[in-house]
C-alpha positions in Angstrom: 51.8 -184.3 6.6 52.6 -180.5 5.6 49.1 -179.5 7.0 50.5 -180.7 10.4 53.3 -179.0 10.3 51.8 -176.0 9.4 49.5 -176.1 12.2 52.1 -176.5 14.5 54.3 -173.5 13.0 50.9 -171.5 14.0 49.1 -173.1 16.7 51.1 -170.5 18.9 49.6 -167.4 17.8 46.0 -169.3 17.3 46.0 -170.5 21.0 47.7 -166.6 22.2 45.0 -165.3 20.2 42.2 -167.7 22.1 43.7 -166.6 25.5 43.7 -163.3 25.2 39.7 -163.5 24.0 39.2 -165.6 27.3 41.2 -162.7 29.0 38.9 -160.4 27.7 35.8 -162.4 28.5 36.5 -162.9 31.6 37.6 -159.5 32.6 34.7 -158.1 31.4 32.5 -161.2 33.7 34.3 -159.4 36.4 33.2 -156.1 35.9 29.6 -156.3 34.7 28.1 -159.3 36.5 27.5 -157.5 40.0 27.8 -154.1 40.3 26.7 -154.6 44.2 28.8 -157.2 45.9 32.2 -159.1 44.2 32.8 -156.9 41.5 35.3 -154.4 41.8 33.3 -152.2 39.4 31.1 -150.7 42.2 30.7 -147.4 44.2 31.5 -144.1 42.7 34.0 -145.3 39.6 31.1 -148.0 38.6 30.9 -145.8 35.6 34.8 -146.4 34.4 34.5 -149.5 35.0 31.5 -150.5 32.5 33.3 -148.3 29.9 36.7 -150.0 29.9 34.5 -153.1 29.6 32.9 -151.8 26.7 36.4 -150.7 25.2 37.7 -154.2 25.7 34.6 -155.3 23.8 35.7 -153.6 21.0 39.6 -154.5 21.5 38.4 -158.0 21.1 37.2 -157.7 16.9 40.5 -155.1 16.7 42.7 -158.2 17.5 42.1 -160.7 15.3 42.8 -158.1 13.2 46.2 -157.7 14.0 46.3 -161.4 14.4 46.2 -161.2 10.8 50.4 -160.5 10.9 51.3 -162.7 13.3 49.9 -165.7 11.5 51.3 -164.3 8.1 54.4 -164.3 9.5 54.4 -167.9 10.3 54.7 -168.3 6.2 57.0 -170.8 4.4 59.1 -167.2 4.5 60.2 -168.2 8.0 62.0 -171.5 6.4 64.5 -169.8 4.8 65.2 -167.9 8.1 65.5 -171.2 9.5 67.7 -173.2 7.3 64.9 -176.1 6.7 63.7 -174.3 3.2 66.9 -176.6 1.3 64.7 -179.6 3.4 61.5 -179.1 2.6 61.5 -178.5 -1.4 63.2 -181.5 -1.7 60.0 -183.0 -0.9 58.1 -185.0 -3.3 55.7 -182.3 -3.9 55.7 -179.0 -6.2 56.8 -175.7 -4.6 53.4 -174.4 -5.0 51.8 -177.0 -2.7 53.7 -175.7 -0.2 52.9 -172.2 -0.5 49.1 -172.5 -1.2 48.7 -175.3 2.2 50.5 -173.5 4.5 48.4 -170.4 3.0 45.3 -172.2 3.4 45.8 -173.8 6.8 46.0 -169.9 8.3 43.0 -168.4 6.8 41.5 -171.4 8.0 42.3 -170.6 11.3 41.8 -167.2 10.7 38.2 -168.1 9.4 37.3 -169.6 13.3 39.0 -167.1 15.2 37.1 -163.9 13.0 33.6 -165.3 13.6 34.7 -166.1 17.6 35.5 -162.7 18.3 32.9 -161.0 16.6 30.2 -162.9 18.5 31.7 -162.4 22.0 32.6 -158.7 20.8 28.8 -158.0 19.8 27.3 -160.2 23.0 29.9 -158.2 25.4 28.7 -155.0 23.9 25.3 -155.7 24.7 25.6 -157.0 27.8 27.3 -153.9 28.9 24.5 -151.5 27.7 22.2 -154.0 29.3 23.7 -153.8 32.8 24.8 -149.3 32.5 22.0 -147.9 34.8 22.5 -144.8 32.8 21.5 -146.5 29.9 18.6 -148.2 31.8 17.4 -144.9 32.9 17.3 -143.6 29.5 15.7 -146.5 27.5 13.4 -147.8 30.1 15.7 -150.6 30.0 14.4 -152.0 26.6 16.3 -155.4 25.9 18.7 -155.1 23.2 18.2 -157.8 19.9 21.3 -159.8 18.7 22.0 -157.9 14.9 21.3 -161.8 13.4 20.7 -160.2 9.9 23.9 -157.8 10.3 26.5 -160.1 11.8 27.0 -162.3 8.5 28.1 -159.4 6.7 30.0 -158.3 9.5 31.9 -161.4 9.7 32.1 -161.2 6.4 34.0 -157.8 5.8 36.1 -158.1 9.1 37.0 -161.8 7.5 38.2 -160.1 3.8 40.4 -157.5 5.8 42.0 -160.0 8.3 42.9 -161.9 5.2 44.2 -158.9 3.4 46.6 -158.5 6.3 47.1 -162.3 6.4 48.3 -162.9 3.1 50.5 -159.2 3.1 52.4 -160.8 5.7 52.7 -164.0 4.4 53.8 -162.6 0.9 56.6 -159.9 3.0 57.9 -162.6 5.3 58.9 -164.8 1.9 60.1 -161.7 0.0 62.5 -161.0 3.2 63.0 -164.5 4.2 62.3 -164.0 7.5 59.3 -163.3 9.9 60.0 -160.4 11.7 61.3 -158.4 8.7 58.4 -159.8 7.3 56.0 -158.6 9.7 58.0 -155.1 10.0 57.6 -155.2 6.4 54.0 -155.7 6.3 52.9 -153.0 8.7 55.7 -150.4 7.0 53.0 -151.1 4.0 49.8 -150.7 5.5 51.3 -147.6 7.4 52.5 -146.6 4.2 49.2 -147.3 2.3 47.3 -145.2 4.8 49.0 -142.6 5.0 49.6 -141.7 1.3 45.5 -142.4 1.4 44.9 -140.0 4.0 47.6 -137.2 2.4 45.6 -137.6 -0.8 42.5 -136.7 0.5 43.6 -133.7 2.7 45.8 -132.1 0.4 44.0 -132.8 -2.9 40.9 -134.9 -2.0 41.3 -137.4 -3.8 39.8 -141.2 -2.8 42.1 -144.4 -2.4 40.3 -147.3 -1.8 41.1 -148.2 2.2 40.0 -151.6 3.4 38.2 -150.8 6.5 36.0 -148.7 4.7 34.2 -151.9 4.2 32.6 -151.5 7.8 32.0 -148.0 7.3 29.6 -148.6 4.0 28.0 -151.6 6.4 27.0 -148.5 9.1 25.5 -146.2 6.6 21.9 -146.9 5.2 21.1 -148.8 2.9 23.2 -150.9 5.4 24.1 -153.6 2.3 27.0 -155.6 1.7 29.7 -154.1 -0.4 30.1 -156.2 -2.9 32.0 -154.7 -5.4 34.7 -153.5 -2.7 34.4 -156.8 -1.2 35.2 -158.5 -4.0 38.5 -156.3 -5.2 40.0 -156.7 -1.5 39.5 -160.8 -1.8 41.4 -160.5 -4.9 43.9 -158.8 -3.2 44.2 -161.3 -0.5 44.0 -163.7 -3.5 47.0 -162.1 -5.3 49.8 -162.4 -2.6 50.1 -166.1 -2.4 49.6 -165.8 -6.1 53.2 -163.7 -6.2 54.6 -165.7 -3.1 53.9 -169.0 -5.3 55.9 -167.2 -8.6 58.5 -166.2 -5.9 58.7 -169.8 -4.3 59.0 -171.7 -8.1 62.4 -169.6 -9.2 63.9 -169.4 -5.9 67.3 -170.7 -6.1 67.4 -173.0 -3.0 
C-alpha cells in the first residue's frame, strides 16, 4: 500500500522528532526533580539550571515546528530525486492519489506529534515554576492550573502553522525535484516572507499577515480563537498540495 510507503519515507523524522522530545523530557527530569541530592542542578548555579530547563520547555513546541520541513521534504518531490517517480505513476492509480496520501499521511503525523509537544511543553513549564524557590517565595507557592480551556486553541494555531510549513515544503521539494533544494527552498521563502513583512512595517508600517501572529492574538485579551486568520492560513496549507497535484498531473515523466 502507498500509505505504507509513505510512512516509511517519514517514520525517520517522526521517530528523530519523538527522541529528541524524550531528550528534552528527560533532561529536564534531571534538573528539576531534586535540587538537593542527584541532580546536578544544585548549589550556587541551581538558578541556571532551572532556566535552561525552562528554555528547553519552550524549544520543545519550537520543534515540531521546524519538523514541519523535514516532513515536507519527504514529499513525492523526493521521487524524482530518486529515480522511482517513472515507477510509481505507472501505478494503477491517478497522479493525484499520490500527492493528496502521501500529503495526508504527514499532517497526520504532524497532527500527533503537535498536540505531544504542547502538553509536555506546557507540563514542563509548570513544573519548573513549581519547583524555582524564587518563584515559591514570591507566590506563596500557589499551585499552578493546567490552561485546559487555552490548550485546544493552542494546539490548534501551533497545528495550522506546522502545516503551513508542512505543505510549503512539500510543494518546494516537487517544484525542485528534490528534498534538500526543497527544504532550502522552503526556508529561503519563509525567510523571505518575513523579512519583506518586517521591512514593510519599519520603513512604511504597513501590516502583512505573519502566521505566528496567531499565538500572539491567543495572549492578548479577549484571549479568543482567531478565526478568521485561522481560517486564511488553513487555506494556505490547503493550496500547496492543491498546486503540487496541478504540478504532479502535467509532469512529463
Amino acid at each position: 500500500m502507498y500509505i505504507w510507503k509513505c510512512w516509511r519515507d517519514t517514520r525517520g523524522a517522526f521517530i528523530s522528532a519523538c527522541l529528541i522530545l524524550f531528550t528534552v523530557v528527560v533532561f529536564h527530569a534531571a534538573v528539576t526533580l531534586d535540587y538537593a541530592s542527584w541532580s546536578p542542578a544544585r548549589g550556587p548555579n541551581a538558578h541556571l539550571w532551572s532556566a535552561s530547563a525552562a528554555t528547553f520547555a519552550e524549544l520543545a513546541r519550537i520543534l515540531v515546528l521546524l519538523s514541519g520541513f523535514s516532513f515536507g521534504a519527504c514529499g513525492i518531490g523526493e521521487e524524482f530525486h530518486r529515480g522511482t517517480i517513472h515507477f510509481l505513476l505507472a501505478r494503477p492509480r491517478s497522479r493525484g492519489y499520490f500527492v493528496w496520501t502521501g500529503w495526508a499521511v504527514g499532517a497526520a503525523e504532524l497532527a500527533l506529534l503537535v498536540p505531544l509537544s504542547y502538553l509536555i511543553s506546557v507540563q514542563m513549564g509548570i513544573f519548573s515554576l513549581q519547583r524555582d524557590p524564587a518563584w515559591q517565595a514570591s507566590t506563596g507557592a500557589v499551585p499552578l492550573k493546567w490552561p485546559e480551556a487555552e490548550a485546544w486553541k493552542m494546539i490548534l494555531a501551533m497545528y495550522i502553522m506546522t502545516l503551513v510549513l508542512y505543505s510549503l515544503t512539500y510543494f518546494t521539494t516537487l517544484l525542485m525535484r528534490g528534498a534538500r533544494n526543497g527544504m532550502n527552498t522552503a526556508v529561503l521563502v519563509v525567510c523571505g516572507y518575513g523579512g519583506t513583512a518586517l521591512l514593510l512595517y519599519r520603513v512604511w508600517q504597513k501590516e502583512m499577515p505573519i502566521i505566528w501572529n496567531m499565538l500572539g492574538e491567543l495572549s492578548r485579551p479577549p484571549f479568543a480563537f482567531p478565526i478568521a486568520s485561522a481560517a486564511g492560513w488553513l487555506a494556505v496549507a490547503l493550496a500547496f498540495p492543491v498546486l503540487s497535484h496541478w504540478i504532479i498531473r502535467r509532469a512529463e515523466v
